[in-house]
C-alpha positions as CSV (number, residue, x, y, z in Angstrom):
1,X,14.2,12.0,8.9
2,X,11.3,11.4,10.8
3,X,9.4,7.7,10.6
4,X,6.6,6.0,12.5
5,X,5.7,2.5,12.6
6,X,2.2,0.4,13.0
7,X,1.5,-2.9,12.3
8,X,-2.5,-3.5,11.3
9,X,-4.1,-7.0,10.9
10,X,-6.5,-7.4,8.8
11,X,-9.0,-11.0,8.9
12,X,-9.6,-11.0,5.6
13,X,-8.9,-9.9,1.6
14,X,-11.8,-7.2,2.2
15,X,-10.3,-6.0,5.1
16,X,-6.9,-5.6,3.2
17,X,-8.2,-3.9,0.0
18,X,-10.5,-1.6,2.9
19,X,-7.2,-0.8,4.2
20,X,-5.8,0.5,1.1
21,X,-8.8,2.1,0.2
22,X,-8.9,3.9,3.3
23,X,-5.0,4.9,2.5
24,X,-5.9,6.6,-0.9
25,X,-8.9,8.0,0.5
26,X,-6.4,9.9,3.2
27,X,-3.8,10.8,0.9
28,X,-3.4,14.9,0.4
29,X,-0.3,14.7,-1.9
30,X,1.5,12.2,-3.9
31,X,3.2,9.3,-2.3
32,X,5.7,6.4,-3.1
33,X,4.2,2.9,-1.4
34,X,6.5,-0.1,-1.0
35,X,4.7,-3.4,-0.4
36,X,7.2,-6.5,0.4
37,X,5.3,-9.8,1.6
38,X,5.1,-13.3,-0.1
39,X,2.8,-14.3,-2.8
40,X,-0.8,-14.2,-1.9
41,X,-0.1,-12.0,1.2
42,X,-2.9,-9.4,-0.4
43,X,-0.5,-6.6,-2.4
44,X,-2.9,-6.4,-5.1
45,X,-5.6,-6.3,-2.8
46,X,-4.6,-3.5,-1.2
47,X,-3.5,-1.9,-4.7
48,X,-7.1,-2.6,-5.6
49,X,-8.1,-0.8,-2.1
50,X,-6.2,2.4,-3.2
51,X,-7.2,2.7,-5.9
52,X,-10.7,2.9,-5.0
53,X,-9.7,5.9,-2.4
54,X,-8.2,7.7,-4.9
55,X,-10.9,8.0,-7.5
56,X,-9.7,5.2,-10.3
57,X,-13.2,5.1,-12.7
58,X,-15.2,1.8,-11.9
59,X,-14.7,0.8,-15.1
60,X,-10.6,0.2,-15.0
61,X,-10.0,-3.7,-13.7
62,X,-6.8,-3.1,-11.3
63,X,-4.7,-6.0,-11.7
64,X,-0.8,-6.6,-10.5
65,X,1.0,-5.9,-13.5
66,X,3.4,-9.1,-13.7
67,X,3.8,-9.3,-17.2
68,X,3.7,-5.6,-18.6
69,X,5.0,-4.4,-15.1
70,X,3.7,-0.7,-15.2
71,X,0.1,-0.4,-15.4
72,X,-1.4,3.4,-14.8
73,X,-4.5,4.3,-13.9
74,X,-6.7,8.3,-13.5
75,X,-8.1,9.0,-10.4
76,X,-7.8,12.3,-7.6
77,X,-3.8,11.1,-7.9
78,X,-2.7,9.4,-10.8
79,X,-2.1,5.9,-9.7
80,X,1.1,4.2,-11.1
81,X,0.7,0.3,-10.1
82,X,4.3,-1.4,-10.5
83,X,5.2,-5.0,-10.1
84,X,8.7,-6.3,-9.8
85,X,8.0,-9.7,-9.5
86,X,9.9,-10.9,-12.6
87,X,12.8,-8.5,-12.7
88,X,16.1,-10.6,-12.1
89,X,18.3,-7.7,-11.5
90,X,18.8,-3.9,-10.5
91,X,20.2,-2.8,-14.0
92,X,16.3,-4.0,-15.2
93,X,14.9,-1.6,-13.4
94,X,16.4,1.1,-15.3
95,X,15.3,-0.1,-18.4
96,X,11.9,-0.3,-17.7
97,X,11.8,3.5,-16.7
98,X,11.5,3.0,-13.0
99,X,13.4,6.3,-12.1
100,X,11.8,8.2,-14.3
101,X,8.5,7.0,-12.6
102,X,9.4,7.7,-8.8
103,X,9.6,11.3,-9.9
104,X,6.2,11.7,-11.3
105,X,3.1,13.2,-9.2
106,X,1.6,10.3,-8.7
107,X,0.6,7.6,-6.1
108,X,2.7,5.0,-7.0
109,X,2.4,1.5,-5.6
110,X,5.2,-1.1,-6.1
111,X,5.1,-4.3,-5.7
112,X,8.1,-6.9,-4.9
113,X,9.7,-3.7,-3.6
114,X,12.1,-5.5,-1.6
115,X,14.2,-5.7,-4.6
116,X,15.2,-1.6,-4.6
117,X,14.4,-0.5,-0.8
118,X,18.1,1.0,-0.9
119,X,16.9,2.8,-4.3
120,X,13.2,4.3,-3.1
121,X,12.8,8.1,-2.3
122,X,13.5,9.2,1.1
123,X,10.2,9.9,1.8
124,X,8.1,6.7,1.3
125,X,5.4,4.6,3.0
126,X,6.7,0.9,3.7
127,X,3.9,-1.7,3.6
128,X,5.5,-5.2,4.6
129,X,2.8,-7.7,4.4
130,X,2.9,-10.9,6.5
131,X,0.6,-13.9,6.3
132,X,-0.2,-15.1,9.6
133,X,-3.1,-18.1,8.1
134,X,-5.6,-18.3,5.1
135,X,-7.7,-15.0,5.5
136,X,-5.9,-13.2,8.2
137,X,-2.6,-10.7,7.6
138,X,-0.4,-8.4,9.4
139,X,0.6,-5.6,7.4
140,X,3.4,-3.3,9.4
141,X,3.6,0.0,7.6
142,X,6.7,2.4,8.4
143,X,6.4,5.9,7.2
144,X,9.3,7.7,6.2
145,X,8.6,11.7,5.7
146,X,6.5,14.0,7.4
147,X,3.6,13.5,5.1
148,X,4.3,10.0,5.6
149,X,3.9,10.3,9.2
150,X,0.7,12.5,8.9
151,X,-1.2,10.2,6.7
152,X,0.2,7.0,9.5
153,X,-1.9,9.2,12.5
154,X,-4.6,10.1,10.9
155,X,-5.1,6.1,9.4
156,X,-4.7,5.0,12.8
157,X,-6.9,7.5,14.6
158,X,-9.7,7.0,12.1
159,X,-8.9,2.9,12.7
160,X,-9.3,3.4,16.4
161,X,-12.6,6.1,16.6
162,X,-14.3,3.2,14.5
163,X,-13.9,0.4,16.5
164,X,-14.9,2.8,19.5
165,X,-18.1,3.8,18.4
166,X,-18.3,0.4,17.0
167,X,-20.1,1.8,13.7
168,X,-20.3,-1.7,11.9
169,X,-21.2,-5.2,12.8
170,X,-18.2,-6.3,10.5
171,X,-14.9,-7.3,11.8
172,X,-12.2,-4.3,11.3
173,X,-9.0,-4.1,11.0
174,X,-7.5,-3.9,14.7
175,X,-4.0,-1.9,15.4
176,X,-1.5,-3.6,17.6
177,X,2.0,-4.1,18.7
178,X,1.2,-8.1,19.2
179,X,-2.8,-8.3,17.5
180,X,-2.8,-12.5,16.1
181,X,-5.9,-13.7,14.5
């Protein structure tokens, strides 16, 4: 199966729900997203961030879904937000319909995914989220899939033709094998 790796740091929680945003914005078909990183290393962020680039109405508040663990939202791609957090075993995962979700055409975003990386779909994009201090993050994405691999080049062209032309005083997102803040 084909894969590609990048790692992106971002400087800031803006810069992490702009990643995700420019994610949805890219995506041409469904997709399974794993995000793994500790608390506060900006999944929901970058949930927040997709769901803007796929379309979700203004008007729907995109929060991690600790407590009723499956949130869903409309947009271009329906947007299935999942949050493992509180799930003490593999068995729960069954019983909150997880399977059946991973099959729907959707963009589905998980978070605490490190607790079923042996269960996701072959095809999948990895986000693994690192804090490095208080605003800045590395996030290394693997793609799994050809599609996977697409949407990986063209985030990472797009990432790189901006901070060529240099199109906005703000601070971007940089791409790097060893990029620290």
């Amino acid at each position: 199966m084909v894969s590609k790796k990048i790692n992106i740091t971002t400087h800031s929680t803006g810069e992490t729900r702009n990643l995700g945003q420019k994610i949805g914005t890219l995506l041409k078909k469904p997709l399974v997203i794993a995000l793994t990183g500790d608390l506060g290393s900006g999944k929901t962020a970058f949930v927040q961030g997709l769901a803007k680039g796929l379309e979700v109405p203004d008007g729907y508040y995109i929060t991690s879904p600790t407590f009723t663990l499956i949130n869903e939202y409309p947009g271009r791609y329906p947007l299935i937000h999942v949050d493992l957090y509180r799930l003490e075993t593999i068995s729960d995962l069954a019983d909150i319909g997880l399977d059946e979700v991973l099959h729907d055409q959707a963009v589905i975003a998980i978070e605490w995914a490190d607790k079923l990386l042996d269960d996701l779909p072959a095809e999948h994009l990895l986000v693994a989220m690192e804090i490095i201090d208080k605003d800045c993050r590395t996030l290394n994405l693997k793609a799994t899939g050809q599609n996977e691999v697409s949407l990986l080049k063209a985030l990472k062209a797009q990432w790189e033709a901006v901070r060529i032309e240099q199109l906005t005083s703000d601070r971007l997102p940089t791409i790097s094998k060893t990029d620290q803040c």
